[in-house]
ChimeraX commands (.cxc) that place a marker at each C-alpha (Angstrom):
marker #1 position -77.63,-4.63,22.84 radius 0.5
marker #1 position -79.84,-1.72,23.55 radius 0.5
marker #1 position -79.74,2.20,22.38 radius 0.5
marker #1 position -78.07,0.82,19.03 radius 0.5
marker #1 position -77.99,2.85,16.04 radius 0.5
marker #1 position -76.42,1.43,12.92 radius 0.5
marker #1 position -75.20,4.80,11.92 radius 0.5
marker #1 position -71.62,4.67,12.78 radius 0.5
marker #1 position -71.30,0.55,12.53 radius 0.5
marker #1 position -68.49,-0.61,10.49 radius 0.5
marker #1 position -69.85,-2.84,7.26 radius 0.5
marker #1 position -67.78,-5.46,5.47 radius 0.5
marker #1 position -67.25,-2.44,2.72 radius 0.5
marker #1 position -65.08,-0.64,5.32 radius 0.5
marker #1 position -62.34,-3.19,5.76 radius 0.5
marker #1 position -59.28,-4.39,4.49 radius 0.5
marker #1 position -59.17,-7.44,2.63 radius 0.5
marker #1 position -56.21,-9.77,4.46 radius 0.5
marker #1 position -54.13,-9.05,1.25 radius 0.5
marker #1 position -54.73,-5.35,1.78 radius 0.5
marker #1 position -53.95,-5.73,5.52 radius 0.5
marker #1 position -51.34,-7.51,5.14 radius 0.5
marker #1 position -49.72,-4.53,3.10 radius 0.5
marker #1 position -51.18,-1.76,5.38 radius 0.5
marker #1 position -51.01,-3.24,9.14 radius 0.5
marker #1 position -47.62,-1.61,10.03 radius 0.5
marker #1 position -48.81,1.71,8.91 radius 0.5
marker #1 position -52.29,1.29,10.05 radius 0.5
marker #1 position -51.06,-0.48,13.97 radius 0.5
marker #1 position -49.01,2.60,14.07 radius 0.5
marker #1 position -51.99,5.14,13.23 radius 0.5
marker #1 position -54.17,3.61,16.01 radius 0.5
marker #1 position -51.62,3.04,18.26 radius 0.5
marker #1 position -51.07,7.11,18.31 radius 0.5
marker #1 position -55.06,7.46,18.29 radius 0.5
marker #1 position -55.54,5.13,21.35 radius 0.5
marker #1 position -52.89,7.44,23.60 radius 0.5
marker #1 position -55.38,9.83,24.29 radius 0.5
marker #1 position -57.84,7.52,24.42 radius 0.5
marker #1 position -56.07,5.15,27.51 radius 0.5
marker #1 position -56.88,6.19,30.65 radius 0.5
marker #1 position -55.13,4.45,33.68 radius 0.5
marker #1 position -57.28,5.07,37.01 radius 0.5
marker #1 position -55.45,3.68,39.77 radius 0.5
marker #1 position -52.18,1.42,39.49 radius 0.5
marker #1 position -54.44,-1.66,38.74 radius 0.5
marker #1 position -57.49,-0.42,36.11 radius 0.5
marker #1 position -57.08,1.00,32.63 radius 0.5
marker #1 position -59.85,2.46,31.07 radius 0.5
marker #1 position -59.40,2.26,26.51 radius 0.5
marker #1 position -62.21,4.26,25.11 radius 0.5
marker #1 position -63.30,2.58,21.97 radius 0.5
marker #1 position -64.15,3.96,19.08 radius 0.5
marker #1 position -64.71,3.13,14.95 radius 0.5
marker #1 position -61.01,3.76,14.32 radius 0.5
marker #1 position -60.03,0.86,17.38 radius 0.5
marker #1 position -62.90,-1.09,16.57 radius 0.5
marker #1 position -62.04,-1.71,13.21 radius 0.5
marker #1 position -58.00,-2.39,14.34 radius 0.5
marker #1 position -59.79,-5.03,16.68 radius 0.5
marker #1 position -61.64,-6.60,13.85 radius 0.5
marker #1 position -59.00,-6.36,11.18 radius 0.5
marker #1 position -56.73,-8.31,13.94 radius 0.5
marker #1 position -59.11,-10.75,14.14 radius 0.5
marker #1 position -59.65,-11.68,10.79 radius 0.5
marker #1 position -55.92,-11.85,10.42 radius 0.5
marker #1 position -55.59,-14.34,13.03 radius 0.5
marker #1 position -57.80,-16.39,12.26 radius 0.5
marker #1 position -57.63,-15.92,8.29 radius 0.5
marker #1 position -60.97,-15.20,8.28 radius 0.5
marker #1 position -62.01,-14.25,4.43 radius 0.5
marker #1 position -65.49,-15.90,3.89 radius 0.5
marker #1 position -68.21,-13.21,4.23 radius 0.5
marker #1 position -70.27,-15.41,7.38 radius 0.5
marker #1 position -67.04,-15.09,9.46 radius 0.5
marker #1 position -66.47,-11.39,8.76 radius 0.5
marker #1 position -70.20,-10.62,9.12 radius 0.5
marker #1 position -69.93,-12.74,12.36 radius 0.5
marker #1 position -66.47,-10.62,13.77 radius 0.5
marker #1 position -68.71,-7.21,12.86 radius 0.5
marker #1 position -71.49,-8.34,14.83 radius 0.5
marker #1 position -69.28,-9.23,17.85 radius 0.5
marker #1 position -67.11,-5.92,17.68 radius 0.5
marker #1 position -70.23,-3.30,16.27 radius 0.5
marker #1 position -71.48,-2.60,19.59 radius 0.5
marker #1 position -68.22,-1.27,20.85 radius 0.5
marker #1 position -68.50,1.72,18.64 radius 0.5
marker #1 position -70.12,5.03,20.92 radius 0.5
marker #1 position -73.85,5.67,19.33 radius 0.5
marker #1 position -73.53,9.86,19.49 radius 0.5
marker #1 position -74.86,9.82,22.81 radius 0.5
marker #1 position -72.39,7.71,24.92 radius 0.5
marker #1 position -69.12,6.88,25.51 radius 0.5
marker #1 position -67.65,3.20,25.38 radius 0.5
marker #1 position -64.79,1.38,27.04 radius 0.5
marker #1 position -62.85,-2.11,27.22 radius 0.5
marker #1 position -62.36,-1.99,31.18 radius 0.5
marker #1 position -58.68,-4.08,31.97 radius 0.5
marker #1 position -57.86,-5.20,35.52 radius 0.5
marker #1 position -54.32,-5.64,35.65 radius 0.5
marker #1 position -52.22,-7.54,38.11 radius 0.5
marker #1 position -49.08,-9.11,36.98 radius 0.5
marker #1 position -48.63,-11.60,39.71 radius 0.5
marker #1 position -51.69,-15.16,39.49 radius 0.5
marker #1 position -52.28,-15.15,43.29 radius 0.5
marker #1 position -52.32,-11.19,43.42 radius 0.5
marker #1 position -54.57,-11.03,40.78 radius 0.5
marker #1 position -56.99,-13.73,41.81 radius 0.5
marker #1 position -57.19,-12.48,45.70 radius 0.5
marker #1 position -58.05,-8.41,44.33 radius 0.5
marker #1 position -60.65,-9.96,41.37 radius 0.5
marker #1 position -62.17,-11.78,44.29 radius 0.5
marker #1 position -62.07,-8.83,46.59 radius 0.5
marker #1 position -63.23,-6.30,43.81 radius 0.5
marker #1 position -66.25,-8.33,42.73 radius 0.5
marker #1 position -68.84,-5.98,41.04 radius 0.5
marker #1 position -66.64,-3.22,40.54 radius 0.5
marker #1 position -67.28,-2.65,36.80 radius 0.5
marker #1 position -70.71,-1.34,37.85 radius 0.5
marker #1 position -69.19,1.55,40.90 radius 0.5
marker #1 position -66.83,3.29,37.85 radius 0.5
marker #1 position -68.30,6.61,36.40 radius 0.5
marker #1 position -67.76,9.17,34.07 radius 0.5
marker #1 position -68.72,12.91,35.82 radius 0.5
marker #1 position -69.32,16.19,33.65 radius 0.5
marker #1 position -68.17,19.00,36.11 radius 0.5
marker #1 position -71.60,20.41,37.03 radius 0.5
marker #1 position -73.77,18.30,35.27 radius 0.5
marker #1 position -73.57,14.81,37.20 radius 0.5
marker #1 position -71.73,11.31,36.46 radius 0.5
marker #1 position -72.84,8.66,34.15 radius 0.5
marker #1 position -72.26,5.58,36.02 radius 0.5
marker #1 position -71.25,2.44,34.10 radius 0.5
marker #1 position -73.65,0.27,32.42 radius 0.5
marker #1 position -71.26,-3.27,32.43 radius 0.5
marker #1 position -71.20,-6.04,30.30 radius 0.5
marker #1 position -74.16,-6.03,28.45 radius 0.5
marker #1 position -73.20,-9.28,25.99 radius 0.5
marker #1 position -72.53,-11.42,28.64 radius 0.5
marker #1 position -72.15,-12.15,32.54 radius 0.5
marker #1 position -68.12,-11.37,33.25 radius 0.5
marker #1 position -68.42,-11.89,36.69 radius 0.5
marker #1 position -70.10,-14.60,39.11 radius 0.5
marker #1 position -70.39,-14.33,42.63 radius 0.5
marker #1 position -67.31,-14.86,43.42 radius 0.5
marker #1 position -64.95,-12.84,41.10 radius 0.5
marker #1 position -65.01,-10.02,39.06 radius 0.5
marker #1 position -63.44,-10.25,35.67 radius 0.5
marker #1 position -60.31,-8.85,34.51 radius 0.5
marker #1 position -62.07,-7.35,31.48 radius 0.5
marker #1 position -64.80,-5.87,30.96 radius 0.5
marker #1 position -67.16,-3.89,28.52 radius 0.5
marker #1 position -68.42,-0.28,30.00 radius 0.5
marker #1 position -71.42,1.91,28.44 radius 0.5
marker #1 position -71.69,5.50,30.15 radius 0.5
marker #1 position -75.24,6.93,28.63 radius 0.5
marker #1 position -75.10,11.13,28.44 radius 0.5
marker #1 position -78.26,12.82,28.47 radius 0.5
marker #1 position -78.06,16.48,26.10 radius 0.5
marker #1 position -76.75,18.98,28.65 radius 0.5
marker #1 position -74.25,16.78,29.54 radius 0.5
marker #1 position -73.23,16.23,25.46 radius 0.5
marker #1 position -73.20,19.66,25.10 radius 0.5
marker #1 position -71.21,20.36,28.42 radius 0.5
marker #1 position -68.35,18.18,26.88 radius 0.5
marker #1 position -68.29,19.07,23.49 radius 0.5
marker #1 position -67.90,22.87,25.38 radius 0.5
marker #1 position -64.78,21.70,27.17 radius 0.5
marker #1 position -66.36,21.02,30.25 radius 0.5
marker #1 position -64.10,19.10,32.90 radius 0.5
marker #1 position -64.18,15.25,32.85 radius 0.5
marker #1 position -63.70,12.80,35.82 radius 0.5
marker #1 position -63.57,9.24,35.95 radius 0.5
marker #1 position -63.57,7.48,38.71 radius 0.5
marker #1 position -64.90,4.78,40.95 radius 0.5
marker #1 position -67.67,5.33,43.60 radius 0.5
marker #1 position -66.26,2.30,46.15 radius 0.5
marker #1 position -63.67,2.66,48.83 radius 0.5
marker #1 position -62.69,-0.68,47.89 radius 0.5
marker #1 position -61.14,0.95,45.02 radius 0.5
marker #1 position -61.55,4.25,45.33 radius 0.5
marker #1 position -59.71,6.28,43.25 radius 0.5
marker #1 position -60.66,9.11,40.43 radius 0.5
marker #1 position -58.94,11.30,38.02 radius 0.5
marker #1 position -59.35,14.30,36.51 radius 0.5
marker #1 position -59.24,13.62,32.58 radius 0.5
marker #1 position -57.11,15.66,30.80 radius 0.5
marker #1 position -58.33,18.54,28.04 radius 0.5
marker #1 position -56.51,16.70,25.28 radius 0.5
marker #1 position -58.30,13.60,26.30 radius 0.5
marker #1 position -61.67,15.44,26.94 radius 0.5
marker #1 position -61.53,16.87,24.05 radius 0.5
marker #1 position -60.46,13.23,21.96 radius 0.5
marker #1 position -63.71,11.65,23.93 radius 0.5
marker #1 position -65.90,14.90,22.57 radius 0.5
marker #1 position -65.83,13.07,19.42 radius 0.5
marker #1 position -67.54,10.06,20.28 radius 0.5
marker #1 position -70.58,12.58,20.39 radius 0.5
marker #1 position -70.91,13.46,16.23 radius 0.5
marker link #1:1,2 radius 0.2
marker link #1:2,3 radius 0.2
marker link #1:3,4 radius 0.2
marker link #1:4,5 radius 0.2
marker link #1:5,6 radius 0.2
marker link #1:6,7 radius 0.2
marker link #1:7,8 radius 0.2
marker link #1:8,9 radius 0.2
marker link #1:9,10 radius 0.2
marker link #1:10,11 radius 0.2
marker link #1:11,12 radius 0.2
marker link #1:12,13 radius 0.2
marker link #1:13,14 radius 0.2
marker link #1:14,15 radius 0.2
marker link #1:15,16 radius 0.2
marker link #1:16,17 radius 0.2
marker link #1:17,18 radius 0.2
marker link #1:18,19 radius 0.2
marker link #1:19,20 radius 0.2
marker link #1:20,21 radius 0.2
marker link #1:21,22 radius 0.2
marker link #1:22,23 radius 0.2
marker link #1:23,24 radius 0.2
marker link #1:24,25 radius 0.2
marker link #1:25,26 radius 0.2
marker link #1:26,27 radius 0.2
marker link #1:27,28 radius 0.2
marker link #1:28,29 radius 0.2
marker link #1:29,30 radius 0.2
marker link #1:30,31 radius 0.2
marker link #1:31,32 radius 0.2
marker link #1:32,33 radius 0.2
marker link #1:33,34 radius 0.2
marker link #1:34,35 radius 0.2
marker link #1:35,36 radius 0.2
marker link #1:36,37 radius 0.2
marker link #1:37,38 radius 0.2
marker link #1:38,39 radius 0.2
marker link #1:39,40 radius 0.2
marker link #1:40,41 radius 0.2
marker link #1:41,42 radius 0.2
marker link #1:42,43 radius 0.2
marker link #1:43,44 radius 0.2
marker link #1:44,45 radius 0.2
marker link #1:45,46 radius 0.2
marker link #1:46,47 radius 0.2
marker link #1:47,48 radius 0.2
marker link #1:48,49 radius 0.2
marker link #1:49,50 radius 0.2
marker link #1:50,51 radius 0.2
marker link #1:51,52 radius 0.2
marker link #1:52,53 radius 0.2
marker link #1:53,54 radius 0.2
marker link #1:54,55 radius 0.2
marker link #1:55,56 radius 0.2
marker link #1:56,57 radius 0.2
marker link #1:57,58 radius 0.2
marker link #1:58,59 radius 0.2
marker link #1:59,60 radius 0.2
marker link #1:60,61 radius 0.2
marker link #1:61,62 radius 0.2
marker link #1:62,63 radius 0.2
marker link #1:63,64 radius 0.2
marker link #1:64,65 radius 0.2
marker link #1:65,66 radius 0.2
marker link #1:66,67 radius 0.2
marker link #1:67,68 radius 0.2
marker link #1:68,69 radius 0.2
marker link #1:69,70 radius 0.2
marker link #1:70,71 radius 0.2
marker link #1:71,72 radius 0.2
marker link #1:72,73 radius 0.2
marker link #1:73,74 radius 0.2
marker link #1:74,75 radius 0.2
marker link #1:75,76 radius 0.2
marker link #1:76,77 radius 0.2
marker link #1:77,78 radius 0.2
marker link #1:78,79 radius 0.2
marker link #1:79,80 radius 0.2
marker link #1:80,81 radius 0.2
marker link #1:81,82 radius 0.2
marker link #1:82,83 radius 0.2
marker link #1:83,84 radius 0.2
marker link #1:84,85 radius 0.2
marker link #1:85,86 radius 0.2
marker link #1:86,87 radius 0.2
marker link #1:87,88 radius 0.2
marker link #1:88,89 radius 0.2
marker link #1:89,90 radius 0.2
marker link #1:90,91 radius 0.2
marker link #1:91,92 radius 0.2
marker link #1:92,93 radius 0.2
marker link #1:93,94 radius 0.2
marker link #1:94,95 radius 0.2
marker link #1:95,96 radius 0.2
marker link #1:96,97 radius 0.2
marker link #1:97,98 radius 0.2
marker link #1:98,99 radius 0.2
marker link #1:99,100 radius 0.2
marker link #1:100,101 radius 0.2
marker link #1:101,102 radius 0.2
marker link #1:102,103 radius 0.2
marker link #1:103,104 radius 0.2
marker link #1:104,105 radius 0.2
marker link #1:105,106 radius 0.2
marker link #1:106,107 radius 0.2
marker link #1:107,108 radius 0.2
marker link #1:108,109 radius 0.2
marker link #1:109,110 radius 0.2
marker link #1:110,111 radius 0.2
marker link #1:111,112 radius 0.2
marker link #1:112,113 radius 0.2
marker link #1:113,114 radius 0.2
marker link #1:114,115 radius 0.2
marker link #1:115,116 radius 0.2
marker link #1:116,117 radius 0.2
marker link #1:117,118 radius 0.2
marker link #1:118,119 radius 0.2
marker link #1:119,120 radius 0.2
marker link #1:120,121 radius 0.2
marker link #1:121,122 radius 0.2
marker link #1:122,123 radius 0.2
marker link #1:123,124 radius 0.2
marker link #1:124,125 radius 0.2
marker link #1:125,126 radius 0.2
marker link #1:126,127 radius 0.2
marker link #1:127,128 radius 0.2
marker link #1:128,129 radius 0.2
marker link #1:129,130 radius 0.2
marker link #1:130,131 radius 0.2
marker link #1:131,132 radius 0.2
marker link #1:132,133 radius 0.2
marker link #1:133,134 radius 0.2
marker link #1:134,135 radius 0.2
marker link #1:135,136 radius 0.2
marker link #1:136,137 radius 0.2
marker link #1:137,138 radius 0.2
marker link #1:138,139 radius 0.2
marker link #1:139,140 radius 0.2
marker link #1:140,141 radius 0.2
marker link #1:141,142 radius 0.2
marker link #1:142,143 radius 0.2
marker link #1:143,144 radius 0.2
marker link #1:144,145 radius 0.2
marker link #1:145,146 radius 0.2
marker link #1:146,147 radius 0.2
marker link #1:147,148 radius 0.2
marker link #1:148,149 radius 0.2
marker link #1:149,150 radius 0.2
marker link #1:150,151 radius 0.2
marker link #1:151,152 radius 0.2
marker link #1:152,153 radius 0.2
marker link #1:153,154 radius 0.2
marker link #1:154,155 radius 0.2
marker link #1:155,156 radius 0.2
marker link #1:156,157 radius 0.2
marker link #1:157,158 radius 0.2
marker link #1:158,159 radius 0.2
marker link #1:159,160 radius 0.2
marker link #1:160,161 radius 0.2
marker link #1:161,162 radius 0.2
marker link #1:162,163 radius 0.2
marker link #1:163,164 radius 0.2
marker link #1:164,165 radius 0.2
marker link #1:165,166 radius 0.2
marker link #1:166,167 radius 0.2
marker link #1:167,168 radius 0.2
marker link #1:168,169 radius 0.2
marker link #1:169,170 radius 0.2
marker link #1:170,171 radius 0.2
marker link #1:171,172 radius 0.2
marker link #1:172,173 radius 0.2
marker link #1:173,174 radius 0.2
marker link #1:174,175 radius 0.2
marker link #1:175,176 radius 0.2
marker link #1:176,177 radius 0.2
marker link #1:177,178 radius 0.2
marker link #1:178,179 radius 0.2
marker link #1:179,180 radius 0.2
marker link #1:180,181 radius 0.2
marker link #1:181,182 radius 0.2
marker link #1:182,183 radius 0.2
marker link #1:183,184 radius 0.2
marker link #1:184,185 radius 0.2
marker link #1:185,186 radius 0.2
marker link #1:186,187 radius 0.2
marker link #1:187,188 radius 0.2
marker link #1:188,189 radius 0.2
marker link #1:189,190 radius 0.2
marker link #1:190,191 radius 0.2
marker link #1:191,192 radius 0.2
marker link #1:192,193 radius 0.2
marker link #1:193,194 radius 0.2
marker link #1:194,195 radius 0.2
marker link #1:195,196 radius 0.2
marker link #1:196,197 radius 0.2
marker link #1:197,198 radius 0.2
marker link #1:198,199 radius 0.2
view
């Protein structure tokens, strides 16, 4: 993945063992659970924006490991690689991007219909432009006929617009496509949550 710094990458020295986790996930789940609230943002009645960060990274990780019973150093080096490049470098902001439709044939008809929507949704800093979404830089989500129900979402700042947001400045997100066309106006408490992705 591009525009990676290792600075804020979790290491295999910065997790629980599963014996540790084991004794800590109620506490922990509950910790992140409370962190991600700000950190959810639902745009529209069918897309839900989480903005990731070391703190839900590492939950995501730790879950993993758990699940799988992953202990040997290759496999957790191997879940750290996968899960690294969801934590914000100090100059972006980075989201897991869920379509959500509850009913199959609703939900197949609006993935078809949306298809390439992950790369219309933006982030805008009142008076200093939007960062639209870089999408799915691991892998190809989509194909030509479908968009995916998930997606990964990289919105690159330039410095006025870092130092716009860590000033309070007013945060939109929304999507540029009638298709879906909806936007919202982020909330301080959130703004200010996302302000820390920034160092």
């Amino acid at each position: 993945m591009s525009h990676t710094t290792t600075m804020n990458h979790l290491t295999r020295d910065d997790l629980y063992s599963l014996e540790q986790y084991a004794t800590r996930r109620k506490a922990f789940r509950a910790q992140v659970l409370e962190h991600k609230k700000l950190r959810t943002l639902h745009l529209g009645p069918h897309m839900t924006l989480i903005f990731e960060d070391r703190l839900t990274v590492q939950y995501q990780i730790q879950e993993m490991l758990r699940i799988e019973r992953v202990f040997e150093a290759e496999g957790i080096e191997d879940e750290l690689a996968a899960y690294n490049p969801l934590i914000p470098d100090g100059h972006n902001l980075k989201a897991t991007c869920l379509m959500e439709y509850a009913e199959r044939e609703h939900r197949a008809r609006e993935l078809a219909r949306l298809r390439g929507i992950e790369h219309r949704i933006y982030v805008e800093v009142a008076g200093h432009g939007r960062s639209l979404a870089i999408a799915d830089e691991d892998l190809d989500r989509s194909d030509e006929h479908k968009t995916s129900a998930v997606h990964f979402l990289r919105f690159e700042f330039n410095a006025a617009q870092i130092e716009a947001i860590r000033s309070g400045a007013a945060l939109t997100l929304g999507v540029d496509d009638e298709r879906y066309g909806h936007a919202l106006r982020i909330t301080a408490a959130s703004a200010a949550a996302l302000a820390k992705d920034f160092g």
